[in-house]
C-alpha positions as CSV (number, residue, x, y, z in Angstrom):
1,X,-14.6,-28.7,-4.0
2,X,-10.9,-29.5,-4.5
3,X,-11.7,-29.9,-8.4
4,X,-13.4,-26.6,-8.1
5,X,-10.6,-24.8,-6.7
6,X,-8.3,-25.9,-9.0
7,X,-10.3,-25.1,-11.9
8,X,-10.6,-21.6,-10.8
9,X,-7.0,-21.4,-9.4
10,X,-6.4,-22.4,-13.4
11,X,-8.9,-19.7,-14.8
12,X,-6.8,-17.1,-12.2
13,X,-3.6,-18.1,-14.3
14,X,-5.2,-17.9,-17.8
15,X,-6.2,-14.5,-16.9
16,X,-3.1,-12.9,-15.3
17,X,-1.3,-14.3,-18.5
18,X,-3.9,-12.7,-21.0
19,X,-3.3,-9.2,-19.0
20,X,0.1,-9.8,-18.8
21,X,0.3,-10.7,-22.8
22,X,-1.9,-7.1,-23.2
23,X,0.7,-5.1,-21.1
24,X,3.4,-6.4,-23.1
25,X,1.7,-5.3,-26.2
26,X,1.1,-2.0,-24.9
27,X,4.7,-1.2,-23.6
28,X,6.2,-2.4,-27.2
29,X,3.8,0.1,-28.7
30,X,5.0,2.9,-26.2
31,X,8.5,1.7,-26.8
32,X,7.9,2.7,-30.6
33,X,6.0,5.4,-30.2
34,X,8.9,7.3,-28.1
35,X,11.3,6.4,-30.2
36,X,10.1,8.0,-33.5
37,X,8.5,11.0,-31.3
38,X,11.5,11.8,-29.2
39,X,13.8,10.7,-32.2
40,X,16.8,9.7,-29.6
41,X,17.1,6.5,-27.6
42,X,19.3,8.6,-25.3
43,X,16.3,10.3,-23.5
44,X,16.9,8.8,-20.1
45,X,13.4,10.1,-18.6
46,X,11.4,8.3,-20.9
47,X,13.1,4.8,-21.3
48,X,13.4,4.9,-17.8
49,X,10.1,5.3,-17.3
50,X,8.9,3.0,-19.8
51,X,11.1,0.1,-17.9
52,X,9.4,1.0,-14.1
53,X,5.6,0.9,-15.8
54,X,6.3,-2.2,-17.9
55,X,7.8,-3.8,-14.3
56,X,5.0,-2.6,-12.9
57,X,2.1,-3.4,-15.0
58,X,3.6,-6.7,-15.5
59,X,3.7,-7.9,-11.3
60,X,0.7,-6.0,-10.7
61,X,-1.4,-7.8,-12.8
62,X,-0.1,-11.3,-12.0
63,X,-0.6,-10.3,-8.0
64,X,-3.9,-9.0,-8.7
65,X,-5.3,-12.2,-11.0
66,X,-3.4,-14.2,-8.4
67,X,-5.5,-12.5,-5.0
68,X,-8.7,-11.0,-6.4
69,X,-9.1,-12.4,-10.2
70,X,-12.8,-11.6,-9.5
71,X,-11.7,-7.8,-9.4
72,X,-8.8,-8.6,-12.1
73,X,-11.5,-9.5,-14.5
74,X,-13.8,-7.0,-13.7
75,X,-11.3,-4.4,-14.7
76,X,-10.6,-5.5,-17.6
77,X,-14.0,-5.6,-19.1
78,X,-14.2,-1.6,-18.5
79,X,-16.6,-1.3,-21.6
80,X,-20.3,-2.4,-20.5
81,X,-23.7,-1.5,-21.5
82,X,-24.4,-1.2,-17.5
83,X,-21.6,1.6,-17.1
84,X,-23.3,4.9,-15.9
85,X,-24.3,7.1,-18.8
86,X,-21.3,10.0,-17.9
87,X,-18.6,7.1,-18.1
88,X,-19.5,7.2,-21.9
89,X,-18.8,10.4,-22.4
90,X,-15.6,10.9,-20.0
91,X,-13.8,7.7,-21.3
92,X,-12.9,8.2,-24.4
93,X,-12.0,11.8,-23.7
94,X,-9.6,10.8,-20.7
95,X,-7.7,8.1,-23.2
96,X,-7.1,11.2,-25.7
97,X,-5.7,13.1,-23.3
98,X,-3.6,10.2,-21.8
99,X,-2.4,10.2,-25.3
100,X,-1.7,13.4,-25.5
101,X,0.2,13.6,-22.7
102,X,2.9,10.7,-23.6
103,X,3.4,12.5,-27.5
104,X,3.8,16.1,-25.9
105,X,5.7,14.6,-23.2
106,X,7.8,12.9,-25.7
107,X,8.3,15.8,-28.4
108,X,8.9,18.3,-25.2
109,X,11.2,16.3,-22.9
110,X,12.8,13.9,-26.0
111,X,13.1,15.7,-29.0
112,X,12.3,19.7,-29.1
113,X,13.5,20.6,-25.6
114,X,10.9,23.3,-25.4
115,X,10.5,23.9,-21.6
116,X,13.4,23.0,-18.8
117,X,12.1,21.1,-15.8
118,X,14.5,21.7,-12.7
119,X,15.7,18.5,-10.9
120,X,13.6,19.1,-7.8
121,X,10.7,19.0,-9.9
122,X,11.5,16.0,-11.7
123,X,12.3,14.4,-8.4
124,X,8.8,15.1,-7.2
125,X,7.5,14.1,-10.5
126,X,8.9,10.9,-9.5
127,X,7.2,11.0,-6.2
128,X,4.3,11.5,-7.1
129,X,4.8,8.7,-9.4
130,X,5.8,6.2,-6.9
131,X,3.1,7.3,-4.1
132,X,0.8,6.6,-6.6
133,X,2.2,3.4,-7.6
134,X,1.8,2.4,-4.0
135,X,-1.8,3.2,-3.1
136,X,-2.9,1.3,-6.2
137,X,-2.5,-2.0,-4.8
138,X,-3.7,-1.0,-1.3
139,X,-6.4,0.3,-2.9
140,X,-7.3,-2.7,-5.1
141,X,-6.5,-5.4,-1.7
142,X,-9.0,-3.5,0.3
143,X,-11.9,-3.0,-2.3
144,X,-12.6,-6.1,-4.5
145,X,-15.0,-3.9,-6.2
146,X,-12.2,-1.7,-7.1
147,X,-13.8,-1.1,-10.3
148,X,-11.8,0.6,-13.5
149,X,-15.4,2.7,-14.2
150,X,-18.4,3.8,-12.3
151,X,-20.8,1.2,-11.6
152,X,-23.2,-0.8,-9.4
153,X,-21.7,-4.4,-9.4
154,X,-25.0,-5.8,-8.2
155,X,-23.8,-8.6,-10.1
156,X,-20.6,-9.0,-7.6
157,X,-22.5,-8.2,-4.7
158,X,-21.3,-4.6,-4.2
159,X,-21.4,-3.6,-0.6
160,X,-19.7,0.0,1.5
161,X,-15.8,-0.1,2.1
162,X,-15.0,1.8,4.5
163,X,-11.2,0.1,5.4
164,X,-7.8,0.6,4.5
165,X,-6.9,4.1,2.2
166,X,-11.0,4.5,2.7
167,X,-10.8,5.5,5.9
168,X,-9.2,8.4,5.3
169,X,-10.5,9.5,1.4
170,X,-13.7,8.0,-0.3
171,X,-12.3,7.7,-3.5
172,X,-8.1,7.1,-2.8
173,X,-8.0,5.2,-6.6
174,X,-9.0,8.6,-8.2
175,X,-6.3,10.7,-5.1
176,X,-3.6,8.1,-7.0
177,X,-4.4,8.4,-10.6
178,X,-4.2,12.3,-9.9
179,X,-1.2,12.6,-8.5
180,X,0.4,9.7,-11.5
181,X,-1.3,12.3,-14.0
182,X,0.2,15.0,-12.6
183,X,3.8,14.0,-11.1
184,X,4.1,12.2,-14.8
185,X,4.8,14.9,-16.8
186,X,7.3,16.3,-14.5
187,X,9.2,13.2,-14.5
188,X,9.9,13.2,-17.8
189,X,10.6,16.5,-18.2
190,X,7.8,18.6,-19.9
191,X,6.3,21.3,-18.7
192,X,3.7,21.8,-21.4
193,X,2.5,18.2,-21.0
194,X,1.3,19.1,-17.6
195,X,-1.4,20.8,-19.7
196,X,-3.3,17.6,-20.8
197,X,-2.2,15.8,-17.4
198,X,-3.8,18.7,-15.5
199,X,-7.1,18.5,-17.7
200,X,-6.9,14.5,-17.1
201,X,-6.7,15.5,-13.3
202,X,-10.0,17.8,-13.9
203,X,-11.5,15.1,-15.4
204,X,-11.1,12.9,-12.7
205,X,-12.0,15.1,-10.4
206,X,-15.4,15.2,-12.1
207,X,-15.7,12.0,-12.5
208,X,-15.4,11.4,-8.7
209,X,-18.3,14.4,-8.3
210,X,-20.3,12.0,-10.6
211,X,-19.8,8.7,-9.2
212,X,-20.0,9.8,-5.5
213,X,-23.2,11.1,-6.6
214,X,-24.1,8.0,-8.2
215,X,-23.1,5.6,-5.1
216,X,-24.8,8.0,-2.8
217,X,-28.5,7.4,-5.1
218,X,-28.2,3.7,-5.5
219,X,-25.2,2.2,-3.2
220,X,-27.1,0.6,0.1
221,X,-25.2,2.4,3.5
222,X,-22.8,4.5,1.7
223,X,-24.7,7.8,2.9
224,X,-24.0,6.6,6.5
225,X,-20.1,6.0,4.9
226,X,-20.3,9.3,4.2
227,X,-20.9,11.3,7.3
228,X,-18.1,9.0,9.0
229,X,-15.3,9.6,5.7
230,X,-16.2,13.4,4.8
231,X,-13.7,14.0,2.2
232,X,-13.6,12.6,-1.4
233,X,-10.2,12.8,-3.0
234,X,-8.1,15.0,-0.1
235,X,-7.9,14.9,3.6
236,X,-8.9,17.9,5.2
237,X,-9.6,19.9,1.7
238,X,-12.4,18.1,-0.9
């Protein structure tokens, strides 16, 4: 047993330093990518930005390989031959659009200067940020089948949550990502890049229509989860 448990306390390791590798990657990337789109390295909105979500990623994905590595690797292997059919065909549009977002984002707020967000705004941009960035790991500490697409981990022995942020919203992974997608574009400064950050919210919100769907058809006592937790994404609303 002890041999055991140090083996997988090793394999935990390995993994939080492959995601954390991966983030690094990505934010040196981003770093570039600002740079030659917003042309300045004076655009306060976006390096700030880019220093909070490489902070973040970073000590998120060492806690999460650390408590649930189960759930860490199980979100990093979004791409699966068992993913529901509609995942297919919503991924790949959500990333271009996530894309999108970060180069308009970047020629608006860094470069062009095309649109003037206010400093409330920004300031709830940044709230909306942060709330988000809190309910993730609530989110992921409750449900270890937390899962980055819609599927039945029969393989993990997926089971009902009904505790924590579930209690009060059935999906509050997809309530978070929203309001990231939304308050994102505000914080750094573009109004036109809330155009493919509201279609990404649409998206999601579709998405959750699907997989709700899809847990209510082949998930074992998540009807009964849902006559107890009536809304999806908002309290009181949807």
């Amino acid at each position: 047993m002890k041999k055991t448990s140090e083996r997988d306390d090793a394999g935990a390791e390995l993994f939080g330093l492959s995601n954390v590798v991966k983030v690094i990657v990505t934010l040196a990337v981003l770093v570039g990518a600002f740079a030659a789109l917003s042309g300045r390295w004076n655009w306060w909105a976006g390096w700030t930005f880019l220093l909070v979500f490489g902070l973040y990623s970073v000590t998120l994905s060492v806690w999460l390989s650390r408590v649930d590595p189960g759930l860490a690797h199980e979100r990093a292997h979004d791409a699966d031959e068992r993913n529901q059919p509609y995942e297919r065909v919503l991924l790949p549009v959500m990333v271009m659009l996530e894309i999108g977002l970060l180069v308009v984002a970047a020629l608006d707020g860094g470069r062009f200067g095309w649109s003037h967000v206010p400093a409330w705004a920004r300031a709830g941009g940044w709230m909306a940020l942060t709330a988000g960035g809190a309910m993730l790991p609530w989110v992921f500490r409750t449900n270890t089948f937390a899962s980055g697409v819609g599927r039945i981990q029969a393989d993990r022995g997926h089971a009902v949550v009904s505790s924590g942020p579930y209690r009060f919203v059935r999906h509050p992974m997809y309530t978070a990502i929203i309001g990231v997608m939304l308050g994102l574009p505000l914080a750094l400064g573009s109004w036109w890049a809330l155009i493919p950050g509201g279609l990404l919210a649409l998206l999601f919100v579709v998405r959750t229509a699907l997989e709700d769907r899809m847990l209510r058809d082949e998930l074992p006592g998540y009807v009964a989860y849902t006559r107890r937790t009536r809304y999806r994404l908002i309290p009181g609303i949807w």
